[in-house]
C-alpha positions in Angstrom: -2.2 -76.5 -38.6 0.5 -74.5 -40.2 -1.8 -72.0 -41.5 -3.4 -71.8 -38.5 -0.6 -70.7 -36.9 0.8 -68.6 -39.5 -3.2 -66.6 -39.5 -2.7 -66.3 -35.5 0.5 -65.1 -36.2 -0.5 -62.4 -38.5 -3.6 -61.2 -36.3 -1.4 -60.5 -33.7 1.0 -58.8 -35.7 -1.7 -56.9 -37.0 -3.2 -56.1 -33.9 0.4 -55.0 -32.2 0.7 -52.9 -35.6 -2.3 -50.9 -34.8 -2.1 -50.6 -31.1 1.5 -49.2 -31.4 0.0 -47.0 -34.0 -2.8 -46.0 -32.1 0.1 -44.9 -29.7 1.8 -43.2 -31.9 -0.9 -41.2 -33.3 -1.7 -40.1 -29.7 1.4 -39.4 -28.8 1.0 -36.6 -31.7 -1.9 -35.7 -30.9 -0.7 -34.6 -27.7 2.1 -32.8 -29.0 0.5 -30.5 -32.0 -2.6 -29.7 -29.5 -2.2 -25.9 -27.8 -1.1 -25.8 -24.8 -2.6 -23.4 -22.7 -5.9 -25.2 -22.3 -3.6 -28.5 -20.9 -2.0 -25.7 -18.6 -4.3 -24.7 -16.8 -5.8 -27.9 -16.5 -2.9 -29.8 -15.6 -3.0 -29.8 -12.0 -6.6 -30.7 -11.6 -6.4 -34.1 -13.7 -4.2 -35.0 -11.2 -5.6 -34.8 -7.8 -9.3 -34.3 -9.1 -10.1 -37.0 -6.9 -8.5 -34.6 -3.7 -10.8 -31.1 -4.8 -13.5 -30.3 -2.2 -14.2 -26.8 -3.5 -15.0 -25.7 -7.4 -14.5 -22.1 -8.3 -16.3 -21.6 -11.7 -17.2 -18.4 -13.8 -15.9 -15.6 -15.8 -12.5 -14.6 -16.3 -12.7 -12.4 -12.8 -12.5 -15.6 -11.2 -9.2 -16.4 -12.3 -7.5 -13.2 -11.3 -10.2 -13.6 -8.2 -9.3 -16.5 -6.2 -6.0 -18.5 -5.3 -6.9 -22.3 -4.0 -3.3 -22.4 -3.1 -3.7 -19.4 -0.9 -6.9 -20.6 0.8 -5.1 -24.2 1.3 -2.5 -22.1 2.5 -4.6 -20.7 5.2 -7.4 -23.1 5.6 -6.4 -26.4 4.4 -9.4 -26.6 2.1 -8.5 -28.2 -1.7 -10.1 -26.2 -4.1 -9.7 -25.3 -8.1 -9.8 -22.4 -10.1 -12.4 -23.5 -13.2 -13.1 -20.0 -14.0 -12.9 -19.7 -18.1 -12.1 -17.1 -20.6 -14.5 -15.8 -21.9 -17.0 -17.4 -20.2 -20.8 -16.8 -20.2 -23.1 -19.0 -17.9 -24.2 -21.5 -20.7 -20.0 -22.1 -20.7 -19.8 -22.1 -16.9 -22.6 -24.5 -16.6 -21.2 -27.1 -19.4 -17.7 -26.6 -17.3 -19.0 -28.2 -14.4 -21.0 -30.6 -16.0 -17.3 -31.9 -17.7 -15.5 -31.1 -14.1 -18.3 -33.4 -12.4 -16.6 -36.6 -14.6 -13.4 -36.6 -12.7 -14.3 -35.0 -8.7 -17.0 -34.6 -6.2 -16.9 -31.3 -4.7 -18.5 -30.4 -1.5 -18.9 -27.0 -2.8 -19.0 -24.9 -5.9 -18.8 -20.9 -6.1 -19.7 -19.5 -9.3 -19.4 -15.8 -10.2 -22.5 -14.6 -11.7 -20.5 -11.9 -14.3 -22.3 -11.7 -17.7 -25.1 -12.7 -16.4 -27.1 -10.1 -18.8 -26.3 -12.1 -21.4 -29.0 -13.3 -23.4 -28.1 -16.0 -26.0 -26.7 -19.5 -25.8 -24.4 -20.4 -28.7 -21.4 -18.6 -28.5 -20.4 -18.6 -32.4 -23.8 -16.8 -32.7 -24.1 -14.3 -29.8 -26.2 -11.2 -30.7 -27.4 -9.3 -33.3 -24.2 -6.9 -32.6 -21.5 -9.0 -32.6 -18.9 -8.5 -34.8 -17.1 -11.6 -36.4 -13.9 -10.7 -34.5 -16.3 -11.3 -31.3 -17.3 -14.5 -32.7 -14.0 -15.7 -33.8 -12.6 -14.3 -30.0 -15.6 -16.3 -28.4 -14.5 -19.6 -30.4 -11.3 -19.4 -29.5 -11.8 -18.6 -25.8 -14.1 -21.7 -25.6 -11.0 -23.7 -27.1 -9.1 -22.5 -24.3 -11.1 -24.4 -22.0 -12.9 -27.0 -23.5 -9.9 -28.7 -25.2 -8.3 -30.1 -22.0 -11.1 -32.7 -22.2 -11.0 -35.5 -23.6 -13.8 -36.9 -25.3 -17.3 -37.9 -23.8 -20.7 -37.9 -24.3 -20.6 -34.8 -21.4 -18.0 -32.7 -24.0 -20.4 -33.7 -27.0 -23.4 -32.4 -25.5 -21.8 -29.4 -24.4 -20.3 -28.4 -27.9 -23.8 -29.4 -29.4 -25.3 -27.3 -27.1 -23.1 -24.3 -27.1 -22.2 -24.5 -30.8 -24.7 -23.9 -33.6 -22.7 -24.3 -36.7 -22.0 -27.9 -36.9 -19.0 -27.5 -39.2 -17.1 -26.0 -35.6 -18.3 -29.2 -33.6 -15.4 -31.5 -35.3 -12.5 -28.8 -34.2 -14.0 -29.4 -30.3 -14.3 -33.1 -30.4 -11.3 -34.3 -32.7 -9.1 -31.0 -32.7 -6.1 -32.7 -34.5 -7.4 -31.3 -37.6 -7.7 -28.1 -35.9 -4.1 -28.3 -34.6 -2.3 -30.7 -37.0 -0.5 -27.8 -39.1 1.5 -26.8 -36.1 4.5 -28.0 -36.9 6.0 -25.2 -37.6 5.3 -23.6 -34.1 6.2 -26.7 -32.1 9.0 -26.1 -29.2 10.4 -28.0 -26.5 7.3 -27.4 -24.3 5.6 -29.2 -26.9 7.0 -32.6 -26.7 7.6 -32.3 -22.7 3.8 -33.1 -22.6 4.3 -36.4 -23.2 5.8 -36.8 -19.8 3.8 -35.0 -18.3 6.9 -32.4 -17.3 5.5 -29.6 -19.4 4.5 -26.3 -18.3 1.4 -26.6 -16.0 -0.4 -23.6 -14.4 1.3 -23.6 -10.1 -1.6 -21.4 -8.8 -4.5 -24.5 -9.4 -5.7 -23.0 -12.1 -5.7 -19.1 -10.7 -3.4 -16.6 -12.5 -2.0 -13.3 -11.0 -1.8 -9.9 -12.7 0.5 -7.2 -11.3 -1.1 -3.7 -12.7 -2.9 -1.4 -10.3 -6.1 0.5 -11.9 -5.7 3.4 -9.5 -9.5 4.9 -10.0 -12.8 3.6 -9.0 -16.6 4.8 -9.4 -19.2 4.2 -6.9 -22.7 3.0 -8.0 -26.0 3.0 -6.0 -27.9 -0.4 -6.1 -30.5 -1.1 -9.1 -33.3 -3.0 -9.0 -32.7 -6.7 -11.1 -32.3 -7.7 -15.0 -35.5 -6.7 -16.8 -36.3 -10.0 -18.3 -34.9 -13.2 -17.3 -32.2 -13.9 -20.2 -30.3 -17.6 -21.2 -27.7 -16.7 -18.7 -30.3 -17.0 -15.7 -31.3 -20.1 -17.2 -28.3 -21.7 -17.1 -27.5 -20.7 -13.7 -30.8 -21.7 -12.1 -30.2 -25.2 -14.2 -26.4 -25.4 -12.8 -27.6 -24.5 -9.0 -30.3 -27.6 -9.6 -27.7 -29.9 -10.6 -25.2 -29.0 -7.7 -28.7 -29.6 -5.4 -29.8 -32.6 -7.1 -26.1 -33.9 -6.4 -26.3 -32.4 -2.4 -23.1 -30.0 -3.4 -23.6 -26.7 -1.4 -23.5 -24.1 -4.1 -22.6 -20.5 -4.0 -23.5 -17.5 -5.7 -20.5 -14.3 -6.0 -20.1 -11.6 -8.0 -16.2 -10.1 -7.4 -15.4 -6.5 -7.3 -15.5 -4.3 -9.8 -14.0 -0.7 -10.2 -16.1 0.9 -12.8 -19.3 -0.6 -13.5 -21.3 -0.8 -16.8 -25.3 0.0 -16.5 -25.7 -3.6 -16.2 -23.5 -4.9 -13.5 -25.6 -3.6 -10.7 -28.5 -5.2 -12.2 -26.8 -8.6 -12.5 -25.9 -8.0 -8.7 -29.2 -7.6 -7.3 -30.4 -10.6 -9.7 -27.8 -12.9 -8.7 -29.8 -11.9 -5.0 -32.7 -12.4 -6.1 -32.2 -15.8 -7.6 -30.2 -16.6 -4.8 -33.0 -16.0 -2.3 -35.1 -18.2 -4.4 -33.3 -21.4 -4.1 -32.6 -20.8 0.0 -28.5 -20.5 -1.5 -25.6 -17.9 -0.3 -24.7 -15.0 -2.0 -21.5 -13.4 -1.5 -22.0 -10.0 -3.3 -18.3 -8.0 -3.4 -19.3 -5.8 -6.8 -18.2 -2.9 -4.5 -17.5 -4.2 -1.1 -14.9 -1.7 0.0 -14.8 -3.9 3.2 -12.6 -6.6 1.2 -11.0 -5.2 -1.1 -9.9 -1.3 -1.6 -11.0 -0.3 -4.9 -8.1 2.0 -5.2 -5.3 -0.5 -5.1 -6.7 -3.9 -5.7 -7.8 -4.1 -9.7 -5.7 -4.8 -12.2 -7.9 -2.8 -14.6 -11.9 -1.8 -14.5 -12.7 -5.3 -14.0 -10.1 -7.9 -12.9 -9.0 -8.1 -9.4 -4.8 -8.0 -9.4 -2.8 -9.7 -7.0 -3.8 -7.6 -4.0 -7.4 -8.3 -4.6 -6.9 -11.8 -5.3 -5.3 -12.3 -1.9 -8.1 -10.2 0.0 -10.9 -11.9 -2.1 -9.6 -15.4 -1.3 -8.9 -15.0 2.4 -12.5 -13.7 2.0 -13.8 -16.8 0.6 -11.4 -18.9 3.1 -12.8 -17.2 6.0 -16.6 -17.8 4.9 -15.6 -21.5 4.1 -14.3 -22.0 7.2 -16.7 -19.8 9.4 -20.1 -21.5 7.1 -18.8 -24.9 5.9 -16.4 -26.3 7.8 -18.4 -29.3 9.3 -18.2 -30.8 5.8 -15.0 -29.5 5.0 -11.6 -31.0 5.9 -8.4 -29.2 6.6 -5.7 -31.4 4.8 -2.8 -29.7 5.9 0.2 -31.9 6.9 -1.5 -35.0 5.1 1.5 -36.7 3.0 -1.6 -37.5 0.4 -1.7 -33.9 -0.3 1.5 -33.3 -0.9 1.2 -31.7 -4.2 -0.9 -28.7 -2.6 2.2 -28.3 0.0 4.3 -28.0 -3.0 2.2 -25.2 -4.6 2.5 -23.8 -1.8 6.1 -23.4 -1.8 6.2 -22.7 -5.4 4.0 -20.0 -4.9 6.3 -18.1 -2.4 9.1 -19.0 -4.2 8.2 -17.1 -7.3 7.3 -13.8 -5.3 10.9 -12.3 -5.1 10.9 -12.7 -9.4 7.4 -11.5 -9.5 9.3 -8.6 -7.7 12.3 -8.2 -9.6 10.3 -8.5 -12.8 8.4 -5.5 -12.1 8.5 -2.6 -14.8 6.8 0.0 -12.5 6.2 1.0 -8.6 3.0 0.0 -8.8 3.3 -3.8 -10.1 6.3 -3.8 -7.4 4.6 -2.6 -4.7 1.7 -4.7 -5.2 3.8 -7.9 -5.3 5.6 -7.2 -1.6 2.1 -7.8 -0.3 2.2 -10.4 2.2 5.0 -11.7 0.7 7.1 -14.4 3.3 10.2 -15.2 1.8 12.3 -11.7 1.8 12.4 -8.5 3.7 12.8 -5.0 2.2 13.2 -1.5 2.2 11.0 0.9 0.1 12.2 4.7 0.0 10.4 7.7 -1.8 12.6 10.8 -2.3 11.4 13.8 -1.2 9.3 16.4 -3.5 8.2 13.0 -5.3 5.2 13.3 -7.7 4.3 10.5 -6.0 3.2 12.0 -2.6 0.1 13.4 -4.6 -0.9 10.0 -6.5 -4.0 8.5 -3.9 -3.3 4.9 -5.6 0.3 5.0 -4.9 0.0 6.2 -1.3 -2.7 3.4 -0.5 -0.2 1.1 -2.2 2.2 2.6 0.5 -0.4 1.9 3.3 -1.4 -1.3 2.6 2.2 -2.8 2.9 3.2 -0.1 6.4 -0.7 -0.6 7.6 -1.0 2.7 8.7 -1.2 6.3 7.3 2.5 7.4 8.0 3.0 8.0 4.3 0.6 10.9 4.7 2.3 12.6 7.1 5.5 12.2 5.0 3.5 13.6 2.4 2.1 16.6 3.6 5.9 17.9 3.8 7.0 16.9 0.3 9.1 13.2 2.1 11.4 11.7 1.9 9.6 8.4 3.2 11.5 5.4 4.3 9.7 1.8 5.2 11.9 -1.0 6.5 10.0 -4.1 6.6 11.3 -6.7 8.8 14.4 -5.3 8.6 14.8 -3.0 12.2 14.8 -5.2 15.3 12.4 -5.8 17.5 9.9 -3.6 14.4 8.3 -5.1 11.6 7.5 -2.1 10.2 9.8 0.9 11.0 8.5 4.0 9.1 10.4 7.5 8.8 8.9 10.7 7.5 10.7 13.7 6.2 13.4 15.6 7.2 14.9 13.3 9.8 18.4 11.9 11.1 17.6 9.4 13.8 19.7 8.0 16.2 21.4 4.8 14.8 19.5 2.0 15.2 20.3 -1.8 14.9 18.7 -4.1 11.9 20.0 -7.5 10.4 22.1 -5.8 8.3 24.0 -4.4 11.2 24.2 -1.3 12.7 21.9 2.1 10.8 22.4 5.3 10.5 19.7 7.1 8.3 19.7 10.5 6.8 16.5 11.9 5.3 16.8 15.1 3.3 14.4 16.5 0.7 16.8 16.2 -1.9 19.5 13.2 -0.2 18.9 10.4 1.5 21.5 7.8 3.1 21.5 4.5 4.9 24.4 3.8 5.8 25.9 0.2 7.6 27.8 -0.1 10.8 29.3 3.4 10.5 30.6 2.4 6.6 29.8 6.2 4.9 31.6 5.2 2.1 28.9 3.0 0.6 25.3 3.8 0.7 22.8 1.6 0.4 20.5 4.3 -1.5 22.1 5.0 -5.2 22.2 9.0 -5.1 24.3 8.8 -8.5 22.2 6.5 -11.4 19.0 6.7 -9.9 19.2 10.1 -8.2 15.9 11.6 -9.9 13.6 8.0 -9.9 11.2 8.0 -7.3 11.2 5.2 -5.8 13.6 2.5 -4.9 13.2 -0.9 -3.3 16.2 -3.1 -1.8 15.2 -6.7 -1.6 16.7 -8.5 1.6 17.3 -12.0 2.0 16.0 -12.9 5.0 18.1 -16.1 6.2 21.3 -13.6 5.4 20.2 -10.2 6.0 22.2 -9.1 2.9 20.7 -7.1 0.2 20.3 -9.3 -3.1 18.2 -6.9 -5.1 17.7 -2.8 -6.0 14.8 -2.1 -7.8 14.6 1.3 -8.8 11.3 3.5 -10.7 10.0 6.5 -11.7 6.3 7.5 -11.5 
């Protein structure tokens, strides 16, 4: 009996031994993994059982669509799956691994790459370079590693993988990521309460450059030959039909296209047609976005044309889709897409401030909701001949004023929700109107080509313009809270 009890006693010993270590060793796990792929993936682990709409494809579709925004105006849950990197043999295994944890109503995927014709990405084509391959690994790291294990993530790294060597680093990355410790910060271990740094935007991510050029392209006729990339997109439309999810073909805008792209376009149409599906084709819709303004770079949208693109999508959602789709807004059960909400307007006035150039500022005052602001351009800028900058201008005033302060050399002022009874209050050039009354208090302006004043409640002593410092920049931007009315910010460039 007393060995008995001393072999019970040492099982469970044992077995509290390994199940301790077993917590231990995930524990580190968790902590020497990268980060970025846990990021961006943060968010939809948690309310995957809440997500109606999947947005999957290339990078474009990160910098394409906001959920939050769409919730924002529509009440529709949605997350950003797009991937770096990503060709359709990745986009298809994404949803395949996203289909585990939610049921969406409705999946977009962005049909970019679509010319590509191979299905392992350590392999690619006969041209790629072996900093290609090693930049394709590594991308696919960035968003397969979020997953945990499955039979779904072993057939997808058997499938996109050739060299089985690379499959261990996918399915049991500790050896991948175990010599870490040297790189490990606080960020690291804040995982393991879940408090660490998480992507806010549901996994979109803003950038604040403005491209400034475009080049128009006439339609082609489709692909000549139907590549692996088709493949895997007629195979991911089957599934989202086999499962009853409404999918939907896109291909975002682009500002200067290569040979390809128009191709891919017109089959991404012609597929489209084939399975009776929607295709929302913006390669060059200058109806939603304007080309001039709203790219980051040739091919990613920036903030701007993430914001048009997305009411976009909101507005087809709602206009096509809405009879399956719910609009959660005010639900206590969605509470944590009311707070990204928030979040996200919080961060615009640092988005702001954090601006190196005009254009990156400019670009972040669009519809922004927690601050007003004044923008002034001196007279005989450089700017008033720079097409980008002036759309820029017209974007945030919604008209053409800025021309007319252009075709005699400015100044230009813009007060935005600032004048009373005006939400935009636009002078050009040479101009000294009559005082007029703000939340700051009572103005007087002065416009000159080479001065400019506003001055408060008759105080002449202190202009809100800095004529001393900043006398030769271009452009300067005062930041105004709007619960206040007093000026917390004053941003200053040059072109």
């Amino acid at each position: 009996m007393i060995k008995t009890k001393k072999a019970v006693s040492f099982i469970v010993r044992a077995l509290a031994l390994i199940a301790i270590s077993a917590i231990i060793m995930q524990a580190v796990f968790k902590v020497v993994q990268r980060k970025e792929s846990y990021e961006k993936y943060a968010d939809f682990f948690d309310v995957a059982d809440q997500i109606d709409v999947l947005y999957l494809g290339s990078p474009h579709v990160i910098n394409g669509v906001n959920p939050v925004q769409i919730f924002e105006q529509y009440g529709y849950t949605g997350y950003n799956m797009g991937g770096h990197g990503s060709v359709m043999p990745s986009t298809y295994w994404e949803l395949m691994l996203a289909l585990e944890y939610c049921n969406p109503k409705v999946v977009f995927v962005d049909t970019y790459m679509l010319e590509k014709n191979y299905q392992y990405i350590d392999v690619m084509d006969e041209d790629a370079t072996a900093d290609e391959l090693n930049t394709s690994v590594e991308q696919l790291h960035l968003n397969m590693d979020c997953w945990p294990y499955s039979d779904v993530k072993k057939a997808a790294i058997e499938d996109l993988i050739y060299d089985e060597d690379l499959h261990q680093d996918f399915l049991f990355d500790f050896e991948l990521y175990h010599e870490r410790w040297t790189e490990l910060d606080r960020n690291d271990f804040l995982r393991l309460n879940g408090t660490g740094d998480r992507n806010l935007l549901m996994g979109a991510e803003q950038r604040t450059k403005v491209h400034g050029t475009y080049t128009l392209e006439d339609k082609t006729e489709g692909l000549s030959q139907e590549t692996v990339s088709m493949q895997y997109l007629r195979k991911l439309i089957e599934e989202c039909q086999s499962r009853g999810i409404v999918v939907v073909t896109m291909i975002l805008p682009l500002a200067e296209l290569q040979p390809w792209d128009m191709a891919v376009a017109a089959s991404t149409e012609q597929i489209s047609a084939e399975y009776g599906i929607p295709c929302l084709n913006m390669i060059q819709d200058t109806s939603i976005v304007n080309l001039y303004t709203d790219l980051n770079d040739s091919g990613h949208l920036n903030a701007g044309g993430m914001n048009r693109v997305s009411a976009y999508l909101g507005k087809w959602l709602y206009d096509n889709e809405s009879q399956i789709l719910t609009d959660h807004r005010g639900a206590s059960e969605y509470s944590r897409w009311s707070d990204r909400v928030i979040q996200m307007h919080e961060a615009e006035s640092s988005i702001v401030e954090s601006s190196d150039n005009a254009y990156s500022a400019l670009l972040s005052l669009y519809d922004e909701t927690t601050f007003d602001y004044i923008v002034y351009v001196k007279g005989n800028s450089s700017a008033y001949g720079n097409v980008a900058f002036l759309q820029l201008i017209e974007e945030l005033s919604g008209t053409t004023e800025v021309e007319t302060a252009a075709a005699v050399g400015g100044p230009y002022l813009l007060l935005h929700g600032v004048a009373d009874g005006i939400e935009n209050l636009e002078i050009c050039g040479d101009q000294q109107p009559a005082p007029f009354g703000s939340k700051l208090g009572n103005i007087t302006y002065l416009g000159l080509p080479d001065f400019a004043a506003i001055y408060v409640n008759d105080d002449t002593q202190n202009n809100l313009l800095d004529m001393n410092e900043h006398y030769n920049d271009d452009v300067q931007i005062l930041l105004i809270n709007r619960e206040t009315g007093q000026v917390y910010s004053h941003l200053c460039f040059s072109l």
